[in-house]
N, C-alpha and C positions, 0 to 999 in steps of 0.2 A: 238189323237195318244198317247201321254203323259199318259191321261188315262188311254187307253189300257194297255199301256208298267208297270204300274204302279199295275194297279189289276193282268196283269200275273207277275208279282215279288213277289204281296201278296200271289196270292195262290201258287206259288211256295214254299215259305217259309215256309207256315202253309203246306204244304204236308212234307217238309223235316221234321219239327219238330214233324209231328205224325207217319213218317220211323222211326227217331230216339228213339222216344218214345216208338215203335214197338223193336226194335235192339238192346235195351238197357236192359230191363227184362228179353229175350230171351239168350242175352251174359250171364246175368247173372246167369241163369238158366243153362245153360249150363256149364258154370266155375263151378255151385255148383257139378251137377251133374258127370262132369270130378272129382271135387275135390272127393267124395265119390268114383268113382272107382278108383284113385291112394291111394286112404285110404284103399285100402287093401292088393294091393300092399306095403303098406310102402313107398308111395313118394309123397306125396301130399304136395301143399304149400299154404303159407297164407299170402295175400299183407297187410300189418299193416300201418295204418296212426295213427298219435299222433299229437293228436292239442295239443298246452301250450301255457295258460295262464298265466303272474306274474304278482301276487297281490303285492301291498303296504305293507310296514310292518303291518298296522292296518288294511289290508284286504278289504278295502272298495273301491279303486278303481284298473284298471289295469293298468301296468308301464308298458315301453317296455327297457326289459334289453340289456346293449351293447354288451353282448358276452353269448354263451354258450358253454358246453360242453353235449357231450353224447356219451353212452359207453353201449357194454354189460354186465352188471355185473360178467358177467363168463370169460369174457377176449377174449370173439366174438365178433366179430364184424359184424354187419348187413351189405351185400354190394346190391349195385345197389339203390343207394339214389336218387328219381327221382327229388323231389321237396324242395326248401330252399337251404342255402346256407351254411348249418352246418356240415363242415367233423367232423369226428370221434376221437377217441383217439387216438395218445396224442395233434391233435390239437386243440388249440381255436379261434375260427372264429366266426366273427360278425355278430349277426341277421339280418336278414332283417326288414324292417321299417314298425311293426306291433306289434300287442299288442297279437298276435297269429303267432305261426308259425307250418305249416302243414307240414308234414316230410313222404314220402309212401316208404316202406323200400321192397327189392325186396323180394318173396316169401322166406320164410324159407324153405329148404330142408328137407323132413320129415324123409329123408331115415336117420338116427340114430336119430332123434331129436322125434320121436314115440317108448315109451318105454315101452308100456302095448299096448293091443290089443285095451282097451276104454281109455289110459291117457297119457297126453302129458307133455314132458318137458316145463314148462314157461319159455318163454323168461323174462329177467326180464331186464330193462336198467334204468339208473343211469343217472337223468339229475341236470346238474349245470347251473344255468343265473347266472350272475355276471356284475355289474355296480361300476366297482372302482371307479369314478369320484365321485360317489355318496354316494359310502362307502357301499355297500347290495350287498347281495350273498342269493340265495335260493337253495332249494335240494328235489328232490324228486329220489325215487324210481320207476318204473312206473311196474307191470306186466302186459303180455300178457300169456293167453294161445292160441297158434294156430291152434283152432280146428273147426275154418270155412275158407272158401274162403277169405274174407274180415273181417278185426278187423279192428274197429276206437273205437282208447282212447281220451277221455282229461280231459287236466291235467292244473289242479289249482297250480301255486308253490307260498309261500308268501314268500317275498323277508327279510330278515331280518339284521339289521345294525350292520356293521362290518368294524373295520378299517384294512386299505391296509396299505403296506410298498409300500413309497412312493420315487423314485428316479430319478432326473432331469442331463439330459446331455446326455446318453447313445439310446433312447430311437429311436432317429432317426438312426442311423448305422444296425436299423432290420431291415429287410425285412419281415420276418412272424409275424405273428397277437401276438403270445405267445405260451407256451406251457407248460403241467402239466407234475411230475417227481413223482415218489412213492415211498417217502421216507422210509417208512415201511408198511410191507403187512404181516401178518399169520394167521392161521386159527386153533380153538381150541372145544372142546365139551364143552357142557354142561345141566344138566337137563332143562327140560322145560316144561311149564303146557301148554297143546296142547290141553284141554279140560273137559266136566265132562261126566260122564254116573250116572245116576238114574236109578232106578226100583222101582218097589210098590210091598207092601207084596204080596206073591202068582205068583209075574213076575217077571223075567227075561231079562235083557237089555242087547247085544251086542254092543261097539263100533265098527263099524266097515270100517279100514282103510287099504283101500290095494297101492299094491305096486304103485305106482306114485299119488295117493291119497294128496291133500292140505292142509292143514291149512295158516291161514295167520297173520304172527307174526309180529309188530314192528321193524322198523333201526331207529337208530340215529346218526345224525348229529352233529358236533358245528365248529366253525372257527374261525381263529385266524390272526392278522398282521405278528406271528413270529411262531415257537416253543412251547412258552413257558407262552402265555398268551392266553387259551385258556376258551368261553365262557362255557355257559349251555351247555346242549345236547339239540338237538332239535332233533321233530321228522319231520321223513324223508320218512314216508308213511310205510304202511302192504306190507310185501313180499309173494308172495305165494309162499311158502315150501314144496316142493314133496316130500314124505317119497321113500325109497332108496329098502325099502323090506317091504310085509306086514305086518302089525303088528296084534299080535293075543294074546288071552286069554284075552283080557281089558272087562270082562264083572261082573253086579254088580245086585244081589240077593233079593230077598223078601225086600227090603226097603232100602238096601243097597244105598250108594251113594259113586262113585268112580272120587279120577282127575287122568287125564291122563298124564302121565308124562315121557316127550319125552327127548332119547337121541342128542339134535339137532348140528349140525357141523354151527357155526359163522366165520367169517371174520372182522377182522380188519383193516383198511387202513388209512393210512397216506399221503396224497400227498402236492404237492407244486404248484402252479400253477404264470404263471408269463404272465402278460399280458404286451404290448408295444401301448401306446394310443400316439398322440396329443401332450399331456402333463407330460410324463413322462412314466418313470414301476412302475409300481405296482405290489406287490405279495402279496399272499395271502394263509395262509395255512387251510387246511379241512382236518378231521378226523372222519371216519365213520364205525360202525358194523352193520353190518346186516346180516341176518340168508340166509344158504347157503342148508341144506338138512336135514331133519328125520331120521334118522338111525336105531332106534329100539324105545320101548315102553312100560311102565310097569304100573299098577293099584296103586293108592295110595290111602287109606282110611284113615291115621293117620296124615302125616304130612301136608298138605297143608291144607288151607282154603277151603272147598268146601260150592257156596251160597248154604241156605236154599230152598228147592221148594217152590213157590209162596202157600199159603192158600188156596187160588180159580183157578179155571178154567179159562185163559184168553186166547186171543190172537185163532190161528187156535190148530182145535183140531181133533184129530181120535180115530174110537173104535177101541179096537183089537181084542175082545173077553171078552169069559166066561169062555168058558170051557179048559179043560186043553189039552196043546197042539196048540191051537188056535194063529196064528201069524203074524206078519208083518214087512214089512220092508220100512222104513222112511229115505228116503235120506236127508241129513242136506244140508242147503244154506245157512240162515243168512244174517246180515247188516254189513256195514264195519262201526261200530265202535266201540272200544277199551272198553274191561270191565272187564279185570282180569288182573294180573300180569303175564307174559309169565316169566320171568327168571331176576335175578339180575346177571351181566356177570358181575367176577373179572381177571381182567390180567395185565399183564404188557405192557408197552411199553416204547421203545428208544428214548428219543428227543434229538437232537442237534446232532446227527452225533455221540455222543459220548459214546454210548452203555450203558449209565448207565439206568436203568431200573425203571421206574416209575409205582406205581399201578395207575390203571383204575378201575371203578366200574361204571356200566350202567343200568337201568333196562328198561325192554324192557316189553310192553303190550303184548296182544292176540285180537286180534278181534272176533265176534261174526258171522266167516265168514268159510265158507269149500267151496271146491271144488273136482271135480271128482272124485265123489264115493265115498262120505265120507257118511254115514247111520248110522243108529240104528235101532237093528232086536231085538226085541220085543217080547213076546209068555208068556201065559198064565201056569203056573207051578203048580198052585193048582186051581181047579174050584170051582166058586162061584155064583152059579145058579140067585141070587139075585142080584148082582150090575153086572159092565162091564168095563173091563178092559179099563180107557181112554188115549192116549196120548193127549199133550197139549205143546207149545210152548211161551208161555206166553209172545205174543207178541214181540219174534224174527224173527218171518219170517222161522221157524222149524233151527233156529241158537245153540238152546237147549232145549232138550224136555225133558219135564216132565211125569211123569204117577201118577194117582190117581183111584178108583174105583168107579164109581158111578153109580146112579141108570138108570135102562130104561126109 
């Protein structure tokens, strides 16, 4: 009887598990396919999970931080947090007991958050871990764009060493965890190299970036015990930067070689964060810019450094043509890593409560990265019946392309 009882449990089981297996592609297929028809309506959403990891300061193994913060960069706030135990700005609240924490943030609401008929505003959020006991604070930036059903990121942060303000007696009379204060916040322009465009004699190369269109530009970090002793800059991940209005005319002639160099709007922020442990408060201050939107855009062939094209053919490659007139258009993707100078930011800022004004000076990378609809439209302007118009990407992943003419 046991028996019995025993093999109808199994196959009961193994039936549930291939209903479920059945239920679960089919949901999903159908959320995608709901998600596409509220996409033209303008109301579609996107459940986002973010795993994070914090590394070691030397990267090599993972630590589990006592505390984190997370925020939307824009001063949103994601609601309907399913999973973890991590509220939102301005509180700080303590991880739960893993070296990963999964976080499923309710769908974003598309209805203004879709601002082109194909590009979407990215979510962008700002995570802090912090282990005062231990002296390490890490920082990333994380983007999402949400242009499916389901986004899952994760996220590497490395922890790096930094001393707290340390205060013993007060620390029991709190009841919340801590909580961060913004000491100074403004937001200022400045040029930025957002890119190159190339052409070969006889072509013609279009950059072309339209309105909600990416790049992905460098933030940095650094931290301090007070005010007034604060470390390096650290970086603090590639933001993706939606340009605000199309940008037009960026295009570069029979051999020409153009950078692109973007009006971009930055953000500076100054906070304070004050945690209540066990053993005391601790505070600690962080100071951060990172790039907030594209504004407009102009060709530069004089003053910036633009690299040399590669000698040879490398990397993925397309013909365009010969004859004149003959064209195409090349969507740019790339790798995320850093390999031009995006902008040197000078400003000032206030420490100590007392308005007196300090310069700042930061420079900030460019990655080797675009999204939504970033291209290069390409066409043949003088015919040359003997070679053929190439592009070439010199092993970026079409991040930058090149053109040369070669033979059949």
């Amino acid at each position: 009887m046991k028996k019995v009882d025993k093999t109808i449990l199994a196959k009961f089981i193994v039936s549930l598990v291939i209903v479920i297996g059945m239920i679960w592609p089919i949901r999903r297929c159908i959320e995608s396919l709901t998600f596409d028809a509220a996409l033209t309506a303008n109301q579609a959403h996107s459940a986002v999970s973010i795993h994070i990891t914090a590394l070691s300061p030397d990267g090599k193994y993972a630590v589990i931080p006592e505390y984190m913060i997370i925020r939307n960069l824009d001063g949103r706030i994601a609601k309907g947090q399913k999973t973890g135990v991590l509220p939102f700005y301005p509180i700080v609240a303590k991880t739960i007991p893993a070296t990963w924490v999964s976080m499923e943030f309710d769908r974003f609401g598309r209805g203004g958050t879709q601002i082109y008929s194909h590009n979407f505003i990215p979510e962008r959020f700002e995570i802090v871990v912090l282990s005062p006991d231990e002296g390490l604070v890490g920082s990333k930036i994380v983007s999402v764009i949400p242009d499916k059903p389901f986004v899952v990121k994760s996220v590497r942060i490395t922890m790096h060493k930094s001393a707290f303000k340390k205060q013993i007696g007060t620390h029991f009379l709190k009841k919340e965890t801590g909580y961060t204060t913004v000491e100074e916040y403004k937001t200022f322009n400045a040029k930025t190299n957002i890119g190159f465009v190339y052409s070969a004699p006889g072509g013609e190369s279009h950059f072309v970036f339209e309105k909600g269109s990416i790049a992905y530009i460098q933030s940095k970090f650094r931290i301090s015990p007070d005010e007034t002793h604060f470390g390096r800059w650290l970086d603090d991940g590639a933001v993706a930067t939606p340009s605000k209005e199309e940008l037009k005319a960026l295009n570069a002639r029979n051999g020409e070689k153009c950078a692109i160099i973007a009006t971009v709007r930055y953000a500076y922020k100054r906070e304070k964060t004050v945690i209540y442990t066990s053993t005391g408060t601790f505070t600690n201050y962080r100071e951060a810019v990172y790039p907030l939107q594209i504004l407009d855009a102009t060709k530069d062939s004089t003053h910036y450094h633009i690299p040399p094209m590669p000698e040879t053919i490398t990397g993925n490659k397309l013909f365009v043509g010969h004859l004149s007139g003959e064209m195409t258009i090349i969507l740019l993707g790339g790798v995320p890593v850093y390999y031009t100078p995006a902008a040197t930011l000078n400003f000032s800022a206030s420490y100590g409560g007392k308005g007196i004004p300090s310069k700042v000076s930061v420079t900030l990378m460019l990655q080797k990265r675009y999204a939504q609809r970033v291209a290069i439209r390409t066409k043949v302007i003088k015919s040359n019946p003997k070679e053929i118009l190439t592009a070439f990407d010199g092993k970026t992943n079409w991040g930058v392309i090149y053109f040369k003419w070669t033979s059949h």
